[in-house]
LUMTIKE-915066 format. One record per atom (N, C-alpha, C, O): x, y, z; atom name; residue number from 1. Coordinates in steps of 0.1 Angstrom, whole numbers, plus 5000, padded with zeros to 4 digits. Last residue first. Layout:
SITE    X    Y    Z tigu nufi
SITE    X    Y    Z   CA  NUM
...
//
This chain:
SITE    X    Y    Z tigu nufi
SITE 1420 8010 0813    N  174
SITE 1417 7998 0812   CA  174
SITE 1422 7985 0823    C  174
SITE 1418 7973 0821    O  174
SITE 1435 8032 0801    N  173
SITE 1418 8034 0804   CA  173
SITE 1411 8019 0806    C  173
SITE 1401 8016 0801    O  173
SITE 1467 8034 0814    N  172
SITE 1454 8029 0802   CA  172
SITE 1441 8031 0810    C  172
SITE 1439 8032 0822    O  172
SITE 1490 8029 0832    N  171
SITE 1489 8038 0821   CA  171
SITE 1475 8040 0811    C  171
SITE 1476 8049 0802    O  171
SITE 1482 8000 0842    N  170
SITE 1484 8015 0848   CA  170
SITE 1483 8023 0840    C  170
SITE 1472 8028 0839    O  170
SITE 1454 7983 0844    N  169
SITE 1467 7984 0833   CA  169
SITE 1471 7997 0840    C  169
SITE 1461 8005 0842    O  169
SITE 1443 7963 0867    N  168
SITE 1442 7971 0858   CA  168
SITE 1452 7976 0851    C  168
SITE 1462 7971 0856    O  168
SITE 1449 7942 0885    N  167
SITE 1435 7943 0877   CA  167
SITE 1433 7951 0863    C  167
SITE 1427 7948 0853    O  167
SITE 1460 7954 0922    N  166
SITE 1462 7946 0906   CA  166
SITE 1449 7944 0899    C  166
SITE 1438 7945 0905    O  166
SITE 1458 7986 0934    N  165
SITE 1456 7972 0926   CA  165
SITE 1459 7967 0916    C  165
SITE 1460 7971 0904    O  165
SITE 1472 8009 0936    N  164
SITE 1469 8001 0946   CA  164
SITE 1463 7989 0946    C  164
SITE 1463 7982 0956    O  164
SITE 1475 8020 0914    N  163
SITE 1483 8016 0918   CA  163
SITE 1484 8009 0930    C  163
SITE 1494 8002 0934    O  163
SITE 1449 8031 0913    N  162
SITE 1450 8017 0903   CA  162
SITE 1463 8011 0908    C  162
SITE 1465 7999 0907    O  162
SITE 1428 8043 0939    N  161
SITE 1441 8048 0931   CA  161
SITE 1446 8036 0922    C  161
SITE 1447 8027 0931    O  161
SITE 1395 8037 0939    N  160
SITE 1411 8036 0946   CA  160
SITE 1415 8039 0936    C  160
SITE 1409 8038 0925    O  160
SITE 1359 8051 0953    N  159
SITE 1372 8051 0942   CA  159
SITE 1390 8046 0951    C  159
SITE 1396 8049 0962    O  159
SITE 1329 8031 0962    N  158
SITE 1337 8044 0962   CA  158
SITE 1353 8043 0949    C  158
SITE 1354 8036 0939    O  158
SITE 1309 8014 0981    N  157
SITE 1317 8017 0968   CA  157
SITE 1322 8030 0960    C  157
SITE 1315 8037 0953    O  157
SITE 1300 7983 0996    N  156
SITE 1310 7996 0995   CA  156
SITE 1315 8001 0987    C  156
SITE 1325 7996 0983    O  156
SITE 1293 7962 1006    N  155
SITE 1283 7971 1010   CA  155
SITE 1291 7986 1004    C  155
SITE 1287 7997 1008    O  155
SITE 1318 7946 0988    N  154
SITE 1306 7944 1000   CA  154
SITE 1293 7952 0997    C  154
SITE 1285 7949 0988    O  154
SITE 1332 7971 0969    N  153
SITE 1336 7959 0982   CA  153
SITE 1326 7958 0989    C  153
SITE 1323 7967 0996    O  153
SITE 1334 7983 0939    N  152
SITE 1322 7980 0952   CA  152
SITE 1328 7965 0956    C  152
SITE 1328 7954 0951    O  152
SITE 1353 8012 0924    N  151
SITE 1350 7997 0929   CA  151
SITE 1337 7990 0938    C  151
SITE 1332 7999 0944    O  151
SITE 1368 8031 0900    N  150
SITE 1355 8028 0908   CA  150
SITE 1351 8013 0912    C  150
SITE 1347 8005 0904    O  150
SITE 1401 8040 0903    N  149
SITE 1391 8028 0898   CA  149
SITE 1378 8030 0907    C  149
SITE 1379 8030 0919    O  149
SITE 1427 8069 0885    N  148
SITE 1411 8059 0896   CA  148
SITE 1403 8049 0893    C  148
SITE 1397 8049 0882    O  148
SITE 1439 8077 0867    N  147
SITE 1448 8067 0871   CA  147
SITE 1435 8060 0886    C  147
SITE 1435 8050 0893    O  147
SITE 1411 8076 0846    N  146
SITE 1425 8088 0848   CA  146
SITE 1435 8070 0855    C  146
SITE 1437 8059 0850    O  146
SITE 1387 8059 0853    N  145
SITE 1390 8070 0853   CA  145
SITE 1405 8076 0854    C  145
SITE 1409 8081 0865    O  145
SITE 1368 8028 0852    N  144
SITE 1379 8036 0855   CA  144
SITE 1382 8048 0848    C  144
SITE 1378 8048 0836    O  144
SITE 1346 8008 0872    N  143
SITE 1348 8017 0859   CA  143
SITE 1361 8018 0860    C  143
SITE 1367 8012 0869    O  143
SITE 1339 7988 0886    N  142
SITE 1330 7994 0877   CA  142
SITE 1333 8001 0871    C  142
SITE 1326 8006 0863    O  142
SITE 1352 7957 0896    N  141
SITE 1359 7970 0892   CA  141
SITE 1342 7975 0885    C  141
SITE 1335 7967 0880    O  141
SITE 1348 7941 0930    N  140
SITE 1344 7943 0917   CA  140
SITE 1349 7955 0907    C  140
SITE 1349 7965 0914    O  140
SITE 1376 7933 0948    N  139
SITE 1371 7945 0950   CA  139
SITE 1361 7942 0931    C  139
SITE 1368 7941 0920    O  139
SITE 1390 7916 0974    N  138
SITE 1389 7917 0960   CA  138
SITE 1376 7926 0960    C  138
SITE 1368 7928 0969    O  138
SITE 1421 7912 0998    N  137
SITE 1406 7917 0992   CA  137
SITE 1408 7917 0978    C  137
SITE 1418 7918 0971    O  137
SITE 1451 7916 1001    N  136
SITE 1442 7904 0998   CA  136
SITE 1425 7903 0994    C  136
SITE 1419 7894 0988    O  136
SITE 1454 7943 1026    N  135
SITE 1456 7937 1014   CA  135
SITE 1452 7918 1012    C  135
SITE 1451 7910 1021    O  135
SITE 1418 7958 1032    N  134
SITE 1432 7955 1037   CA  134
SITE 1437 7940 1024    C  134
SITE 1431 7932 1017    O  134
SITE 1402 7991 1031    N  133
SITE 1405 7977 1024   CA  133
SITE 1419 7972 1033    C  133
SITE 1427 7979 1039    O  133
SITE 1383 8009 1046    N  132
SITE 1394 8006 1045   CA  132
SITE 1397 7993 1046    C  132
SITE 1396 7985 1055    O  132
SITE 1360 8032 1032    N  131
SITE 1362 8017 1040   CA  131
SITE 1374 8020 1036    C  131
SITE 1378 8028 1028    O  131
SITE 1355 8059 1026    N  130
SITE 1345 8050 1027   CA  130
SITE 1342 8039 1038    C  130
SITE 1334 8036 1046    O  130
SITE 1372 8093 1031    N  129
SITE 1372 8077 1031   CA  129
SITE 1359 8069 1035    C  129
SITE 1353 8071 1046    O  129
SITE 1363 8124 1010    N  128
SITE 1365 8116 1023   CA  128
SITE 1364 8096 1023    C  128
SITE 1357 8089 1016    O  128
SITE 1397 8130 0997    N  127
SITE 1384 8126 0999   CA  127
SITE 1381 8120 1009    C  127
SITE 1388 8113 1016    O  127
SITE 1426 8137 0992    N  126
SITE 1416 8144 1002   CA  126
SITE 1404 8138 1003    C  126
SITE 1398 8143 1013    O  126
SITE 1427 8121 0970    N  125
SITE 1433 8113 0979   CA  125
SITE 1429 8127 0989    C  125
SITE 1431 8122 1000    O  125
SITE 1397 8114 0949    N  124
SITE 1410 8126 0951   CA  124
SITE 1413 8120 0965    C  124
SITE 1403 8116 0971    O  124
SITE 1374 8109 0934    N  123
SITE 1389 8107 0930   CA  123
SITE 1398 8119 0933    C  123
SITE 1403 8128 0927    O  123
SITE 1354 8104 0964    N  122
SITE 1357 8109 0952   CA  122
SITE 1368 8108 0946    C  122
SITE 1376 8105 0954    O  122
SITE 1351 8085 0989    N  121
SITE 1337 8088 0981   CA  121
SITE 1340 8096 0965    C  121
SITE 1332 8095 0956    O  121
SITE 1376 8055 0987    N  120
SITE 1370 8070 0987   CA  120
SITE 1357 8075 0982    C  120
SITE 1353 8070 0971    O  120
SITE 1390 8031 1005    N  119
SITE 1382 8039 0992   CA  119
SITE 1377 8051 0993    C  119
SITE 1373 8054 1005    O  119
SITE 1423 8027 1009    N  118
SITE 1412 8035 1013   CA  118
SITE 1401 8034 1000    C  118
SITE 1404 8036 0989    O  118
SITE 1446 8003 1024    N  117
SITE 1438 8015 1010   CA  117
SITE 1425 8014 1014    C  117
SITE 1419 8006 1020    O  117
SITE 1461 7988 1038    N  116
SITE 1452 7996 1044   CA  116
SITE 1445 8006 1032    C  116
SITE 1440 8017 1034    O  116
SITE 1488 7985 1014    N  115
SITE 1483 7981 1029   CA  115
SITE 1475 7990 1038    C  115
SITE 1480 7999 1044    O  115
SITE 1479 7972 0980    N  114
SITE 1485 7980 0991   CA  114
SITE 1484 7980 1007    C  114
SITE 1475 7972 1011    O  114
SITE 1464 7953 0969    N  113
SITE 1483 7947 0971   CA  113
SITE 1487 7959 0978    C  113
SITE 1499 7959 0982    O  113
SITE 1433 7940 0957    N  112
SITE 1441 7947 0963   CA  112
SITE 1453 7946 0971    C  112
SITE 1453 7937 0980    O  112
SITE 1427 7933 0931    N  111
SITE 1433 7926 0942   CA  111
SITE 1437 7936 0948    C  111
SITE 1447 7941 0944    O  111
SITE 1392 7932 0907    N  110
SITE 1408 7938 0916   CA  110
SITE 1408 7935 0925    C  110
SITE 1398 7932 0931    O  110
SITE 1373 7922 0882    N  109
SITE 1374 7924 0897   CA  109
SITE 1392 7931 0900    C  109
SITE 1401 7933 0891    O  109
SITE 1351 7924 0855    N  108
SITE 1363 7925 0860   CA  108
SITE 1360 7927 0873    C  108
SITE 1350 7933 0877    O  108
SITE 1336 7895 0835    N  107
SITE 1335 7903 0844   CA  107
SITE 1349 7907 0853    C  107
SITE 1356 7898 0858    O  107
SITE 1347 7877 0815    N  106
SITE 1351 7893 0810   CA  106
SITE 1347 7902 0824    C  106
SITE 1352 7913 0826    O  106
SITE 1364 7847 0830    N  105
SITE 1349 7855 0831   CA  105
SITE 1354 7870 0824    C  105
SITE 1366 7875 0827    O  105
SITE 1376 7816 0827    N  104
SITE 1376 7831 0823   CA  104
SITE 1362 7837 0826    C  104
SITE 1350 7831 0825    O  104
SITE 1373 7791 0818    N  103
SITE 1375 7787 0830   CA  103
SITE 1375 7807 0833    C  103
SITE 1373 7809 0845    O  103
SITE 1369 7787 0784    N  102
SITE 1355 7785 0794   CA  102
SITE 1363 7791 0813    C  102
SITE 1354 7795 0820    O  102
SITE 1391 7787 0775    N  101
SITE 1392 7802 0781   CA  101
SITE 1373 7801 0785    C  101
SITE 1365 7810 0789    O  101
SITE 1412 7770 0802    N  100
SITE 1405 7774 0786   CA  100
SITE 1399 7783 0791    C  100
SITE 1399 7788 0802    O  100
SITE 1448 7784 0804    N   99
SITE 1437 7778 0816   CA   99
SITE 1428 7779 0799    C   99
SITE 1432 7784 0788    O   99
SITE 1482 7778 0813    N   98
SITE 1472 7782 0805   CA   98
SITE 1464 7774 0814    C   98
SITE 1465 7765 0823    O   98
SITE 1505 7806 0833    N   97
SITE 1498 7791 0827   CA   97
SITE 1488 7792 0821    C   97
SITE 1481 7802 0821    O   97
SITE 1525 7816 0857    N   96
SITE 1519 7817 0845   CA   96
SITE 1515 7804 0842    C   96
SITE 1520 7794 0847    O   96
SITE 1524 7845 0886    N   95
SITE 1524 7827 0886   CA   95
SITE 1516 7825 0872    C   95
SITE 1505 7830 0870    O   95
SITE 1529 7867 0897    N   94
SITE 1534 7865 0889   CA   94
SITE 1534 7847 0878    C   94
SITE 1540 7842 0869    O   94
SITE 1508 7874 0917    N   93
SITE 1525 7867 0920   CA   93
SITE 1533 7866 0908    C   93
SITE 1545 7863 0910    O   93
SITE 1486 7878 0902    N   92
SITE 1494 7889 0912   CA   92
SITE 1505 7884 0917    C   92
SITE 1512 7892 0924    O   92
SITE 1487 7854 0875    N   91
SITE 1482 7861 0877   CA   91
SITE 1492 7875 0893    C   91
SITE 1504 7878 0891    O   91
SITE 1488 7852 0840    N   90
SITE 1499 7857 0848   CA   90
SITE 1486 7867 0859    C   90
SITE 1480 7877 0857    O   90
SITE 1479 7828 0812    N   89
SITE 1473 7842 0821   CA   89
SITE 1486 7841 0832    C   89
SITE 1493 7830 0834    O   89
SITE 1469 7819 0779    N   88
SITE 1478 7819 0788   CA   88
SITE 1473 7830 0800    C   88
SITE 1465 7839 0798    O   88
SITE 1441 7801 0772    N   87
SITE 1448 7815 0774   CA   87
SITE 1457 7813 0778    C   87
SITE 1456 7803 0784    O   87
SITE 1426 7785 0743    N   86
SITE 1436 7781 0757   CA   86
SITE 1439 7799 0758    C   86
SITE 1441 7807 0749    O   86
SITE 1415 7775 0720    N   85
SITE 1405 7779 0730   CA   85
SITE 1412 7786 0747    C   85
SITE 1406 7789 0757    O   85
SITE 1443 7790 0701    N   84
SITE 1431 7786 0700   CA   84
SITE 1422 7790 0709    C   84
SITE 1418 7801 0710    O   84
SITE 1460 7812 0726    N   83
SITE 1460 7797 0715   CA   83
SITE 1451 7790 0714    C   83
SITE 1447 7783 0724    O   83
SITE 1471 7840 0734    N   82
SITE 1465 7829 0730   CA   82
SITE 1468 7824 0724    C   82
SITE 1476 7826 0715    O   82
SITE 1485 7859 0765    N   81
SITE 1490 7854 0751   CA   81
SITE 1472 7849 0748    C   81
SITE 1463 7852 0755    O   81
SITE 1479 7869 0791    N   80
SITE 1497 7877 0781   CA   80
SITE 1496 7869 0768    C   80
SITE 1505 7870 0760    O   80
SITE 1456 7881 0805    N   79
SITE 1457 7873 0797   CA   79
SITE 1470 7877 0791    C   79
SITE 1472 7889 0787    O   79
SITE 1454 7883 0843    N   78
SITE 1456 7892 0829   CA   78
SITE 1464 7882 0822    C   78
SITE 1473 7875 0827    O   78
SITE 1432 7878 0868    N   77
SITE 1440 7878 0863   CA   77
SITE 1443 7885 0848    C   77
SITE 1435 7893 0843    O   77
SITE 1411 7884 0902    N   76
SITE 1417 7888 0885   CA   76
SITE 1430 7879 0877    C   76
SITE 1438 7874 0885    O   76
SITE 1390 7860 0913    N   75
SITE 1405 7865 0914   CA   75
SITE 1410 7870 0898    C   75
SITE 1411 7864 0887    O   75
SITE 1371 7847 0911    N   74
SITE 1369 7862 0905   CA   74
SITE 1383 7867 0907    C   74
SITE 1387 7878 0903    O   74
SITE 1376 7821 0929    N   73
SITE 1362 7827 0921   CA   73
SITE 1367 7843 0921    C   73
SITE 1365 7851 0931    O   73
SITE 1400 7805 0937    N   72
SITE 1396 7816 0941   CA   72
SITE 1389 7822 0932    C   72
SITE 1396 7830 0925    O   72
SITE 1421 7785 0932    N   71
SITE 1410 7780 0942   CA   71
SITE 1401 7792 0945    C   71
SITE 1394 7790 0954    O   71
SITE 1444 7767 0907    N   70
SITE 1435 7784 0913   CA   70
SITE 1423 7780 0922    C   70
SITE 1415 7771 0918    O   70
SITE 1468 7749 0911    N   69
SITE 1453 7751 0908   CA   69
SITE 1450 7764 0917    C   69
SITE 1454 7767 0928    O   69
SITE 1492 7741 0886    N   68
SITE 1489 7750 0898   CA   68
SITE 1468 7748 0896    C   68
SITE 1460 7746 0887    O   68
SITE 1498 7729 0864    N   67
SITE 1510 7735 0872   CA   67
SITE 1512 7736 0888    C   67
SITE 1521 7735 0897    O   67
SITE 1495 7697 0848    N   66
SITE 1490 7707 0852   CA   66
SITE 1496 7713 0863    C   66
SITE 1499 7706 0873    O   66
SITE 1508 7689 0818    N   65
SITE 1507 7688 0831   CA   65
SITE 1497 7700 0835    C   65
SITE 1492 7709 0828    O   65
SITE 1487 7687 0782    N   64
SITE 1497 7694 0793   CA   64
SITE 1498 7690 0810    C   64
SITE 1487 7688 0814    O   64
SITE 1468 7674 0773    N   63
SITE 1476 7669 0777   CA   63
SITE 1490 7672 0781    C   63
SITE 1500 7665 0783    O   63
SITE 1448 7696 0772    N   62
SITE 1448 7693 0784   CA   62
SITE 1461 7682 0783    C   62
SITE 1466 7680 0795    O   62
SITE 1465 7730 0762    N   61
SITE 1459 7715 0760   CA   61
SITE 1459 7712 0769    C   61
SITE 1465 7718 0778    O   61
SITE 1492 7753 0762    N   60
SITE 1478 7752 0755   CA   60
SITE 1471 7736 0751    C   60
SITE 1472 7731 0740    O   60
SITE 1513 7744 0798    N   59
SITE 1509 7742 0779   CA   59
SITE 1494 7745 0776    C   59
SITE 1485 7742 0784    O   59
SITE 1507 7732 0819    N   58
SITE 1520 7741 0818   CA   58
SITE 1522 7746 0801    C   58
SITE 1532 7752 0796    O   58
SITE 1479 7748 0834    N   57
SITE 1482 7737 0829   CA   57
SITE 1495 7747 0825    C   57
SITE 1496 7759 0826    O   57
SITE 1458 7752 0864    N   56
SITE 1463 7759 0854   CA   56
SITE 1478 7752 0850    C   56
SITE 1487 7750 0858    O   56
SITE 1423 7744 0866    N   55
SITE 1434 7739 0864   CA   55
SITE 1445 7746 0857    C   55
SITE 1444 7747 0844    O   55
SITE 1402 7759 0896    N   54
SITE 1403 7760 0879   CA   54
SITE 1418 7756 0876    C   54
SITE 1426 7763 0881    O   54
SITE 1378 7766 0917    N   53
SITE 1387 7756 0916   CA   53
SITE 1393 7754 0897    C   53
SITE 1386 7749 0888    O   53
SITE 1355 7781 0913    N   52
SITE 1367 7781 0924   CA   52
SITE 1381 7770 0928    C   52
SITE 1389 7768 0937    O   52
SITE 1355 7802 0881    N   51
SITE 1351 7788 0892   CA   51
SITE 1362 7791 0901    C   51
SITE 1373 7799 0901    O   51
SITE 1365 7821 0864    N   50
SITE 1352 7820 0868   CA   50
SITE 1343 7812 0876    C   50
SITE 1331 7813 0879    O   50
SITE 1386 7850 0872    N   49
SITE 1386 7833 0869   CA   49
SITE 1368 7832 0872    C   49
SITE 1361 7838 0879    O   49
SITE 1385 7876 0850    N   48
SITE 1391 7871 0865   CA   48
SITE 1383 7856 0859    C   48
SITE 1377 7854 0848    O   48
SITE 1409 7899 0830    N   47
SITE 1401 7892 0833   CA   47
SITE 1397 7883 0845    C   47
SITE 1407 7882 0852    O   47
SITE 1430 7922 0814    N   46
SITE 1422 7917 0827   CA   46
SITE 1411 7909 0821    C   46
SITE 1405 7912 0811    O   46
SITE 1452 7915 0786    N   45
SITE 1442 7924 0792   CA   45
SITE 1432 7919 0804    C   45
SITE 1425 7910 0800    O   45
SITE 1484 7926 0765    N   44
SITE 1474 7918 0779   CA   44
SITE 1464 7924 0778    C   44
SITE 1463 7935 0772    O   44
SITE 1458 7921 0741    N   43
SITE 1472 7916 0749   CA   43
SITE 1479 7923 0751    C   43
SITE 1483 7929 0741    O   43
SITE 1430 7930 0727    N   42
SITE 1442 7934 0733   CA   42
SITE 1444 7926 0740    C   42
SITE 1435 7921 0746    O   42
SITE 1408 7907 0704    N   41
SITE 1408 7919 0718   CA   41
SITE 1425 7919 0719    C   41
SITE 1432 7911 0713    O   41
SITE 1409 7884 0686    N   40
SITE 1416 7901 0683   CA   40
SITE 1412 7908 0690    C   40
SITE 1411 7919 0685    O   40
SITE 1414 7859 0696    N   39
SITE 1398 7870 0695   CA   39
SITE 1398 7882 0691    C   39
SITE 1389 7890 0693    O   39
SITE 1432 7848 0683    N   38
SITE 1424 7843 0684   CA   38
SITE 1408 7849 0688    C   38
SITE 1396 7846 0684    O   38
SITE 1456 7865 0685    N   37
SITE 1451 7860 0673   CA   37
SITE 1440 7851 0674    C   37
SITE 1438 7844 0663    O   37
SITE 1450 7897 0700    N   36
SITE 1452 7881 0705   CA   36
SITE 1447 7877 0692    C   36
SITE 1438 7882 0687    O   36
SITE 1475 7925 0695    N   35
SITE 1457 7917 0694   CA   35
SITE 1458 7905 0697    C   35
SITE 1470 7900 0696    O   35
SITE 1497 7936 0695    N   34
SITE 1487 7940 0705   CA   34
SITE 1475 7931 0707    C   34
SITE 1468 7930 0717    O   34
SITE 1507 7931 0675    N   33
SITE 1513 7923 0682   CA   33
SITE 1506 7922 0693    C   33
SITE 1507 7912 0700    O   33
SITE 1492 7946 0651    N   32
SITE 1488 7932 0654   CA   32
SITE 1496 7926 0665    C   32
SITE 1492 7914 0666    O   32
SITE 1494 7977 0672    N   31
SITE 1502 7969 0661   CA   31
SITE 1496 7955 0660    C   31
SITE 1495 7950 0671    O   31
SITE 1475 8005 0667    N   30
SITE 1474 7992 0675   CA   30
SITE 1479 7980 0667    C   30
SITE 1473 7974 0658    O   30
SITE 1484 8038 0659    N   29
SITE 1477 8022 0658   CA   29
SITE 1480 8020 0666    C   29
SITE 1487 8026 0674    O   29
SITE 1475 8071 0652    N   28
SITE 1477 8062 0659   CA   28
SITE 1472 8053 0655    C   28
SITE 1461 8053 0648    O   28
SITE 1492 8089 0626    N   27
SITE 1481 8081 0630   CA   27
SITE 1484 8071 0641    C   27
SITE 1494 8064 0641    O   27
SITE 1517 8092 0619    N   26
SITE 1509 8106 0626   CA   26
SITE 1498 8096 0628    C   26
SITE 1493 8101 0639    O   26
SITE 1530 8072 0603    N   25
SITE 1537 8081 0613   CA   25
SITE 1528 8088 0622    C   25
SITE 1531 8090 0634    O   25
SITE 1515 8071 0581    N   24
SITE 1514 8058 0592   CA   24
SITE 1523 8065 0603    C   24
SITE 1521 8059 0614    O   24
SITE 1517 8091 0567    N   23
SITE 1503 8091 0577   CA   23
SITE 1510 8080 0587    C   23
SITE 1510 8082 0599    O   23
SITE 1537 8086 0554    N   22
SITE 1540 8098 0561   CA   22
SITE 1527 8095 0573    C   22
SITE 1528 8096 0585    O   22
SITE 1532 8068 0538    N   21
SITE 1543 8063 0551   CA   21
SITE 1544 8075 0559    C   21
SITE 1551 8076 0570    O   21
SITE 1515 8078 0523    N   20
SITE 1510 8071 0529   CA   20
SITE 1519 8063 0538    C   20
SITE 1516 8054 0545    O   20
SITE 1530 8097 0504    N   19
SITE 1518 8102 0517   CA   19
SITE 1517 8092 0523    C   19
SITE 1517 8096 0535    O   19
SITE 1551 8082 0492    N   18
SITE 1554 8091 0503   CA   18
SITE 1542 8094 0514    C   18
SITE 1543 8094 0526    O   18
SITE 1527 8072 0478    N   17
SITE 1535 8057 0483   CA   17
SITE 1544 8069 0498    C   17
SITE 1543 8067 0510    O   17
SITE 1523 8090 0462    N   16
SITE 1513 8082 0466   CA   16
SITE 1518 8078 0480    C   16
SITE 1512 8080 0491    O   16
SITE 1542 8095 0447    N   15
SITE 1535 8108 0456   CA   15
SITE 1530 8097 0465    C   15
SITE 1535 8097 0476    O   15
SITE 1551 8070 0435    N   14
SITE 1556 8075 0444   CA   14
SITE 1552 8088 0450    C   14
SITE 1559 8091 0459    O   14
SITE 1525 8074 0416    N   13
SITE 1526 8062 0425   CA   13
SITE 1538 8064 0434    C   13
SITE 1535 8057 0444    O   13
SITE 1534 8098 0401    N   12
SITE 1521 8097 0413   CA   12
SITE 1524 8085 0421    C   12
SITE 1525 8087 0433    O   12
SITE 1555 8086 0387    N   11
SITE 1553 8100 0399   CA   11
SITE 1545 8099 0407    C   11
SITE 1548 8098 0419    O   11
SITE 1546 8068 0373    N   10
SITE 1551 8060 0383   CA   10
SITE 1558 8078 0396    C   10
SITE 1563 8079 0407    O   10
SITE 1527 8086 0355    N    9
SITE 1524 8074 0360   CA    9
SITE 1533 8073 0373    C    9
SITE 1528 8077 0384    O    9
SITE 1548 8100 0341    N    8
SITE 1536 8107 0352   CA    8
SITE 1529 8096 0361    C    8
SITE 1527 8097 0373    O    8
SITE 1559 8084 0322    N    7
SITE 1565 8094 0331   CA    7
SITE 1557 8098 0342    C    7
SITE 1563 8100 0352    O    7
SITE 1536 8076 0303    N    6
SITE 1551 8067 0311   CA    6
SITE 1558 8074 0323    C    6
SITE 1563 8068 0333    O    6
SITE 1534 8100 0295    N    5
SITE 1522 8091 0304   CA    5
SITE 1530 8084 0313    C    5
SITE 1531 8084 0325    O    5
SITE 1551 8103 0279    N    4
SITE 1543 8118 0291   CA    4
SITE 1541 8113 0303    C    4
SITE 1542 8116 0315    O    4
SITE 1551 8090 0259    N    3
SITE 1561 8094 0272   CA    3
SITE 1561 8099 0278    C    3
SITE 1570 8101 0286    O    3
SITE 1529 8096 0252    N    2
SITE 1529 8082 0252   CA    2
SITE 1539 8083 0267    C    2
SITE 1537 8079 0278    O    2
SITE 1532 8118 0232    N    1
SITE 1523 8119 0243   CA    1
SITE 1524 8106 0252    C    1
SITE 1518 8108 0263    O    1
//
């Protein structure tokens, strides 16, 4: 009976060990490479600046040089790394560096980078138009939808197509 056991034992632990490489196949994840090791939110992900004047350094620390200064309250940007208190961020030129992440707001805004976009009263490029943005505006983000962003410019608020701003992840609900 002894050999039975010996035998059945390390079966199951390979039944086992099959189902459970089989799931990780059919389950969606989110690989740890996705997560910031510092707040485990997603990398990248929008955010905009919270002062109008904010130092962005060539390293995580202040005894880093400093690169570039941001002069622009809510200008989005998107986080590509972390370290400790420090983000890295990349923002619509492509221009990279770390800032702390006091200098950050979670409130989201968008740049608009197309020429003459329209807002619209609904998500559909027949809709009728609100305002027409011109490029360099910033637009508060309130939601998003499909490949649409609900925005309010000013007095104005309606939907743009995401491709028409920077802010938001194209492919994602986000």
């Amino acid at each position: 009976m002894k050999h039975g056991l010996r035998l059945i034992l390390p079966l199951n632990l390979f039944a086992l060990g099959v189902f459970l490489l089989g799931l990780s196949f059919i389950l969606p994840r989110i690989s740890m490479a996705d997560l910031g090791r510092e707040t485990g939110l997603e990398v990248p992900r929008f955010v905009s600046l919270s002062s109008n004047k904010i130092n962005v350094r060539a390293g995580p620390g202040r005894r880093y040089p400093i690169k570039w200064i941001f002069q622009r309250q809510n200008l989005p940007v998107k986080i590509i790394a972390e370290f400790d208190t420090w983000r890295k961020i990349k923002d619509h030129e492509g221009i990279e560096g770390w800032v702390h992440q006091r200098m950050l707001s979670g409130r989201r805004w968008v740049f608009i980078l197309g020429e003459n976009v329209i807002i619209r009263k609904e998500r559909s490029l027949t809709a009728q138009g609100v305002a027409r943005l011109e490029p360099g505006v910033m637009a508060q983000l309130e939601g998003i939808s499909g490949d649409w962003c609900l925005v309010e410019a000013g007095s104005y608020t309606g939907w743009l197509l995401k491709t028409d701003v920077w802010g938001t992840i194209v492919n994602k609900e986000r």
